[in-house]
N, C-alpha and C positions, 0 to 999 in steps of 0.2 A: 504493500500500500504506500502509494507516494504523503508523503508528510507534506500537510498547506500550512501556511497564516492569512488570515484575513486582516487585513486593515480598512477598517471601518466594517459596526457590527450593529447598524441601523437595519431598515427594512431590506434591503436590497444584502448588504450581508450577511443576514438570516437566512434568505431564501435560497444564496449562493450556499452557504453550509449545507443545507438541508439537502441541496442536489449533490452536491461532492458527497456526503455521505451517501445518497440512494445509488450514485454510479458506482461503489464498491471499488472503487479503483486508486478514491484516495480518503484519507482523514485527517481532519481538522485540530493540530496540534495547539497553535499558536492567534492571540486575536490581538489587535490592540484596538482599542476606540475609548477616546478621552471622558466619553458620558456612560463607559459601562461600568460593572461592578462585577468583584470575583463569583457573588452568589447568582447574578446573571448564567456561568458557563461552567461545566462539570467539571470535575477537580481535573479533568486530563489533560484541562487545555490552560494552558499559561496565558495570563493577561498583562501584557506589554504596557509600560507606562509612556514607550517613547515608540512612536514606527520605526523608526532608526536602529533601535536593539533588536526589534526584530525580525526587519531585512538582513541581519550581522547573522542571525543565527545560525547554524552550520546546519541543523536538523534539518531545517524547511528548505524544499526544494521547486516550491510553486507557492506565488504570493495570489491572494485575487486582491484587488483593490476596489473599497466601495465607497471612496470617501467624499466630502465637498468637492465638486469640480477644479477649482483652482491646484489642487494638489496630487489630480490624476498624473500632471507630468514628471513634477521630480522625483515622484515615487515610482514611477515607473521606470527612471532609468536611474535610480538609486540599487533599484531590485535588479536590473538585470545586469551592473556593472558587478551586483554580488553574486552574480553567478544563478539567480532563479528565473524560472519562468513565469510569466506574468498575464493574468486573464484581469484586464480592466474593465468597468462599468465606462459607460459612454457619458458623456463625451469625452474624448481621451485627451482633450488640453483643451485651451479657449482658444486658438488660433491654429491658421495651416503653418505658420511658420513651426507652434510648440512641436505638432507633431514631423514636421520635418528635424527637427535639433532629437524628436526619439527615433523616428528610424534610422538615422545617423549611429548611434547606442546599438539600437537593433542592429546593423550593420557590422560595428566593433566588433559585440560581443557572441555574435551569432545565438542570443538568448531567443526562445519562443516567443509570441507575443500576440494575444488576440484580444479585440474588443466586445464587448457585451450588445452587439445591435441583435436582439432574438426575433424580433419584426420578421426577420429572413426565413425563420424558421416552424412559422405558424406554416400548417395543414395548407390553408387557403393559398397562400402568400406562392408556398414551395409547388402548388396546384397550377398557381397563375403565371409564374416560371417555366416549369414545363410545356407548357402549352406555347408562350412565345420563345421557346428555345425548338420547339416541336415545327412552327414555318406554316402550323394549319391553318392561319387566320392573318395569315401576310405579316406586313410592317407595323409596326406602333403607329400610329397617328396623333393620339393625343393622351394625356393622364392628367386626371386631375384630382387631386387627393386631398382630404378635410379631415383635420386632427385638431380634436377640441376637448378640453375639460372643465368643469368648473370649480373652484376655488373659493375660498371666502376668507374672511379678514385675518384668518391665522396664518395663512400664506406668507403672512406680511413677516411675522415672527421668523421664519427662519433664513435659514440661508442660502435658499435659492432664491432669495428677495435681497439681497444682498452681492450688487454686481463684482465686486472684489473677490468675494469668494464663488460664486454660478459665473461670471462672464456673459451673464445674459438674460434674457426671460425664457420666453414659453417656447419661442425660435431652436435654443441649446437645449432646453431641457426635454419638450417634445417632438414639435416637428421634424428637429433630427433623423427620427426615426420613420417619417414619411420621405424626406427626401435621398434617405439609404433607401428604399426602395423603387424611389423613380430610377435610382442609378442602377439598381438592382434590376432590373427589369427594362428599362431605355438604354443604359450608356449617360454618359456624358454629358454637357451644353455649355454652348458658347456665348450665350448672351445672357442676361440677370436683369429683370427689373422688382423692382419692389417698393414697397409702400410698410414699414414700422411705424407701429405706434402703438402709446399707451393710454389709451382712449376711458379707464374706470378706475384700473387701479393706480394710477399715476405714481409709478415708483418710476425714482430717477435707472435710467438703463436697461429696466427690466420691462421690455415689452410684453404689453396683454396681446398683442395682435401683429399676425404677418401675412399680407397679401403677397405671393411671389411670382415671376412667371418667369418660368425657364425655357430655351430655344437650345436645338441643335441644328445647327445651321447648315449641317452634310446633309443631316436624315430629313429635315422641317420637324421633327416631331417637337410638341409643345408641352411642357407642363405645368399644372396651375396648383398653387399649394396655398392653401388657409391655414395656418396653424393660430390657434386663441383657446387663452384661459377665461372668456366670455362667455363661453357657449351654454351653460348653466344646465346641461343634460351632455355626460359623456358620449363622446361619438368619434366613429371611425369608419370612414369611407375611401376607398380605392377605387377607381374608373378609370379602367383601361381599353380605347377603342382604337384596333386593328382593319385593317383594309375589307377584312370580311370576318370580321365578328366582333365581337364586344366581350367583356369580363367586368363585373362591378362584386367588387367586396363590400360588404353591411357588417360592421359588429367586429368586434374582437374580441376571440376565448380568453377569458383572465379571469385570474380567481377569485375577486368580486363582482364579474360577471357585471361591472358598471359599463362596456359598452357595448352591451348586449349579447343579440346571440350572432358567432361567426357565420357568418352564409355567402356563399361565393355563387354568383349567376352569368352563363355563359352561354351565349346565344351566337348564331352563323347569321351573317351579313345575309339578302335576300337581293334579288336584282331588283324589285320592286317597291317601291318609296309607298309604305312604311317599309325601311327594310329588314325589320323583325317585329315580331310581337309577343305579346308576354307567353304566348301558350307557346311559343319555341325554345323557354328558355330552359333549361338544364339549372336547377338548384342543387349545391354542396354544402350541408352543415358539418361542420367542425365542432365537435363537443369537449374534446381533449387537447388543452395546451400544452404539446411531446416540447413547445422550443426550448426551453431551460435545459431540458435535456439532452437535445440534440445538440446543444453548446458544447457541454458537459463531454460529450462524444469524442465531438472535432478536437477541443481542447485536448481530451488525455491521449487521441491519439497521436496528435503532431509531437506531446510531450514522449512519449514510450515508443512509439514504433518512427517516429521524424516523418510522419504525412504532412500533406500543407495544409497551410489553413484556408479555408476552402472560403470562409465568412467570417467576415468581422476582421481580415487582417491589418496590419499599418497602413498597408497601399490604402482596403475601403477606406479608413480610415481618416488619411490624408484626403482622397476625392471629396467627402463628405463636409470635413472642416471648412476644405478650400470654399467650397460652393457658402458655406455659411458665411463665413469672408465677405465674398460678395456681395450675398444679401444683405448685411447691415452695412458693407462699403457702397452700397447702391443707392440705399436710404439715405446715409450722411451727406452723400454729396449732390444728391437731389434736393434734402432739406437746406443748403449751404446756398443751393445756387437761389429756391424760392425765397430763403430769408435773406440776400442779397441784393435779389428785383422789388421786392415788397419796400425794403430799405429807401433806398434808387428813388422810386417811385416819391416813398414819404418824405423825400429830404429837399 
């Protein structure tokens, strides 16, 4: 059994424990997180007052890291200059540069290295993959995807309201994970418009809302992304339309079940305008969320047998950041140039 530590042992590093144990493949020696207590963790696992003592440790040979955003990057390559492997929660730095200065690290040390985007790994998600890897419904044409949750004033309390430590709002913290799957599924884009803003809860940096529209300028295919902590009813929507068919995901399996039920619908283009209708459509419910697991998979296998990492690696990674870059590099200098003509105008 490979020996882990976890750093940070919040929501997200509970439910990483709970899979490393169900995969049988490794266990959870070691934890550090500043707000836990020894009677929190069973006497086997040692509780770290410093992450730093226990990246040093010689025991642990794979770190996960689940901590505030700001400190996914130095611990990432803190841990793998000491020689472990490393499975991070997403977003794996606040810029494309941070994670260009880690695959750099990656490169030195030829440490493992994967990120936590499990979006990839839903039923539906791996369903709508095949099918545009399969060629049966032509080219992409367009996606447009809506990732929404709602929030309320304790939001404010922590530290993803907090841009020094999150790097951002609702953009870093969810949408992320829609627009790994435009990449996931499109490829790439070359143009970036967008529109940020903090329209309710007016915290400085942390956007409630992102309207974004992405272009690939070889293929024309478009993408449109709403990510908002507004929405006041969780939701998850994917719409992908192909030269002759269609794919729309409703709902995503999670174990509060707050965005419903997964159900994926895929219908064949018709020559005749309508050119489908609902009685053509093909419905897929997804009852069981295997992604955690299917992480859990890739990960120990790239650690034990040297497979690649098929999702979630530095490269997605880096795509992903960069494109986020953008997006709020597209807003600032939008807003720059309107609060300069308005200026103009008033002077």
């Amino acid at each position: 059994m490979i020996k882990v530590g976890i750093i940070g042992y919040g929501k997200m590093g509970r439910l990483r424990h709970d899979r490393i144990e169900a995969s049988g493949r490794g266990v959870v020696v070691a934890v550090h997180d500043p707000f836990a207590q020894p009677t929190d963790l069973p006497d086997s696992i040692r509780l770290y007052d410093d992450w730093e003592e226990l990246v040093a440790d010689p025991e642990i040979e794979i770190i996960f890291i689940a901590t505030a955003n700001v400190y996914n990057k130095p611990v990432t390559i803190a841990a793998m200059r000491a020689g472990k492997a490393v499975f991070c929660e997403k977003p794996p730095a606040l810029t494309g540069q941070d994670v260009r200065d880690i695959r750099e690290v990656e490169r030195q040390t030829k440490a493992k290295l994967m990120y936590g985007f499990n979006h990839r790994h839903h039923g539906a998600v791996k369903h709508m993959r095949g099918l545009v890897d399969s060629g049966q419904y032509g080219r992409i044409l367009w996606m447009r995807g809506r990732y929404g949750k709602s929030v309320d004033a304790d939001f404010l309390k922590g530290w993803r309201a907090d841009k020094g430590l999150s790097g951002g709002g609702i953009l870093i913290d969810q949408g992320i994970h829609m627009l790994d799957l435009f990449l996931h599924l499109g490829g790439g884009f070359d143009e970036v418009q967008a529109m940020v803003s903090s329209v309710y809860w007016h915290q400085p940096g942390i956007e409630d809302n992102v309207f974004a529209q992405m272009r690939n300028k070889k293929t024309g295919l478009v993408a449109s992304l709403h990510s908002t902590m507004t929405q006041w009813r969780h939701l998850f929507s994917l719409e992908v339309f192909m030269e002759r068919g269609y794919m729309v995901l409703n709902g995503l399996k999670t174990s509060s079940n707050s965005y419903g039920q997964e159900q994926l619908v895929v219908a064949t283009n018709r020559s005749k305008a309508p050119a489908a209708h609902w009685e053509d459509e093909e419905r897929f419910t997804y009852e069981i969320d295997t992604s955690w697991d299917e992480e859990m998979r890739i990960f120990f296998d790239a650690v034990e047998k040297g497979l690649p990492i098929t999702a979630g690696s530095s490269a997605h990674a880096l795509e992903v950041m960069e494109l986020i870059d953008r997006i709020y590099e597209n807003e600032r200098l939008d807003s720059e140039l309107l609060y300069t003509d308005l200026n103009a105008k008033l002077a």
